[in-house]
C-alpha positions as CSV (number, residue, x, y, z in Angstrom):
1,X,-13.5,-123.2,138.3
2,X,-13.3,-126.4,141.1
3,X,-15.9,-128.3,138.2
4,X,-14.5,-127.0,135.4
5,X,-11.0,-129.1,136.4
6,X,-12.3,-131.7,138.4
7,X,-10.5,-134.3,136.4
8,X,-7.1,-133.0,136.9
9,X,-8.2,-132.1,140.8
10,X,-9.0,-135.7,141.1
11,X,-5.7,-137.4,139.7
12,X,-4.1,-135.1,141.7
13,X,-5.6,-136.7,144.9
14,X,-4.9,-139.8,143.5
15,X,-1.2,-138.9,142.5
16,X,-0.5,-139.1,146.8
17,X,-2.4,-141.8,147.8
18,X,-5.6,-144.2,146.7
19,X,-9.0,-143.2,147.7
20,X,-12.9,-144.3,147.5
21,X,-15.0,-142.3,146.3
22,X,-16.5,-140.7,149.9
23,X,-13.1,-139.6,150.8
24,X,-12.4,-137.9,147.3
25,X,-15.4,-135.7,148.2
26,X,-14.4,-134.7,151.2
27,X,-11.2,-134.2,150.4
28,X,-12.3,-131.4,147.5
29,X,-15.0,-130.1,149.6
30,X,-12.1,-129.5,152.6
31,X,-9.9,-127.7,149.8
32,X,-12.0,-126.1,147.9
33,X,-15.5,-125.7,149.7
34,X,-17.3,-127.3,146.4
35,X,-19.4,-130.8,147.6
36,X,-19.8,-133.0,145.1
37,X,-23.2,-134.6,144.7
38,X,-22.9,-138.3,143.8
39,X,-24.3,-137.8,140.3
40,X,-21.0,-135.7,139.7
41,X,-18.7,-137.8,141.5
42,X,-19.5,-141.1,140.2
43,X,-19.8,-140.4,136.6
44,X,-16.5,-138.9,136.3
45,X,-14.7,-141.3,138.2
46,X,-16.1,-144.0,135.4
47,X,-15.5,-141.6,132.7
48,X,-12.0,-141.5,134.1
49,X,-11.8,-145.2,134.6
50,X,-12.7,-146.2,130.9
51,X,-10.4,-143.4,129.8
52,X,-7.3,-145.4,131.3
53,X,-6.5,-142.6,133.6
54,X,-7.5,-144.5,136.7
55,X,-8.3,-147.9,137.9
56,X,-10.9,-149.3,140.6
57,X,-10.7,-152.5,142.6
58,X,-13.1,-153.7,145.1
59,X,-11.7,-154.1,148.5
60,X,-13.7,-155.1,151.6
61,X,-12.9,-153.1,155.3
62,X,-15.2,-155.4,158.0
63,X,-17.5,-156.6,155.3
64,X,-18.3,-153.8,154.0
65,X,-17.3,-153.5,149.8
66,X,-16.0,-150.4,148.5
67,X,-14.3,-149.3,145.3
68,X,-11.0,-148.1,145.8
69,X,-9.5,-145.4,142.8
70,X,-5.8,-145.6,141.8
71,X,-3.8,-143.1,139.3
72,X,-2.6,-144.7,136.1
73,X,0.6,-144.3,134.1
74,X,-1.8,-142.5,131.6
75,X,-3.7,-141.0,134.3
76,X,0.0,-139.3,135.2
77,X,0.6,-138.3,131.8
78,X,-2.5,-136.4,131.4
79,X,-2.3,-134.6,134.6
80,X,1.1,-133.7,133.8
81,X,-0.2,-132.4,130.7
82,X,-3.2,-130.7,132.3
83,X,-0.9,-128.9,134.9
84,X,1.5,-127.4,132.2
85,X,-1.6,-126.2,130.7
86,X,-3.5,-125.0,133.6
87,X,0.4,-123.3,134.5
88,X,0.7,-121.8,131.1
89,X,-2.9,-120.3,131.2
90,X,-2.0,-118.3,134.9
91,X,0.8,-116.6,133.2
92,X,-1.4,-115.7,130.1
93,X,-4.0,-114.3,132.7
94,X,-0.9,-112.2,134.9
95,X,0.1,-110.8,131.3
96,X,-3.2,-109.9,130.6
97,X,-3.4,-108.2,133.9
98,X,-0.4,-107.1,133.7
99,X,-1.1,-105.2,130.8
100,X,-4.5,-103.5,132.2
101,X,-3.5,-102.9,135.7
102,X,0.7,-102.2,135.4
103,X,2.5,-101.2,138.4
């Protein structure tokens, strides 16, 4: 479920605050128990990058480079999107259960 909505997990992160890529993973792996090899990571934060829905720029902390991941304006629209989904699909599945398991 964590992989299958990785992309809206990770905007969400983003929404509160910019992060680098090391402290996305641990902040998924604290929530949700899932660590995220780098061959997951990486690929989707590019994928998300050339989609427009986030941006990276290169800052240095004590000479050491790293990437740092920011939300877009599109970035926002599509998470807002992906959450009215995702909260339209839980009340499909209580209706469903609903309808199997009634009170």
């Amino acid at each position: 479920m964590v992989k299958a909505n990785l992309d809206l997990i990770i905007l969400r992160l983003l929404r509160s605050k910019p992060r680098w890529g090391y402290e996305i993973n641990m902040a998924v792996r604290e929530r949700f128990k899932v660590y995220l090899s780098a061959g997951t990571l990486y690929p989707l934060l590019h994928s998300l990058e050339d989609g427009g829905r986030i941006e990276g720029v290169w800052e240095s902390e004590k000479g050491r480079g790293r990437r740092i991941y920011r939300i877009t304006e599109n970035g926002l629209h599509f998470l807002s999107a992906g959450e009215r989904m995702t909260a339209e699909l839980v009340k499909l599945m209580q209706t469903i259960h609903d309808e199997i398991l009634p009170s």
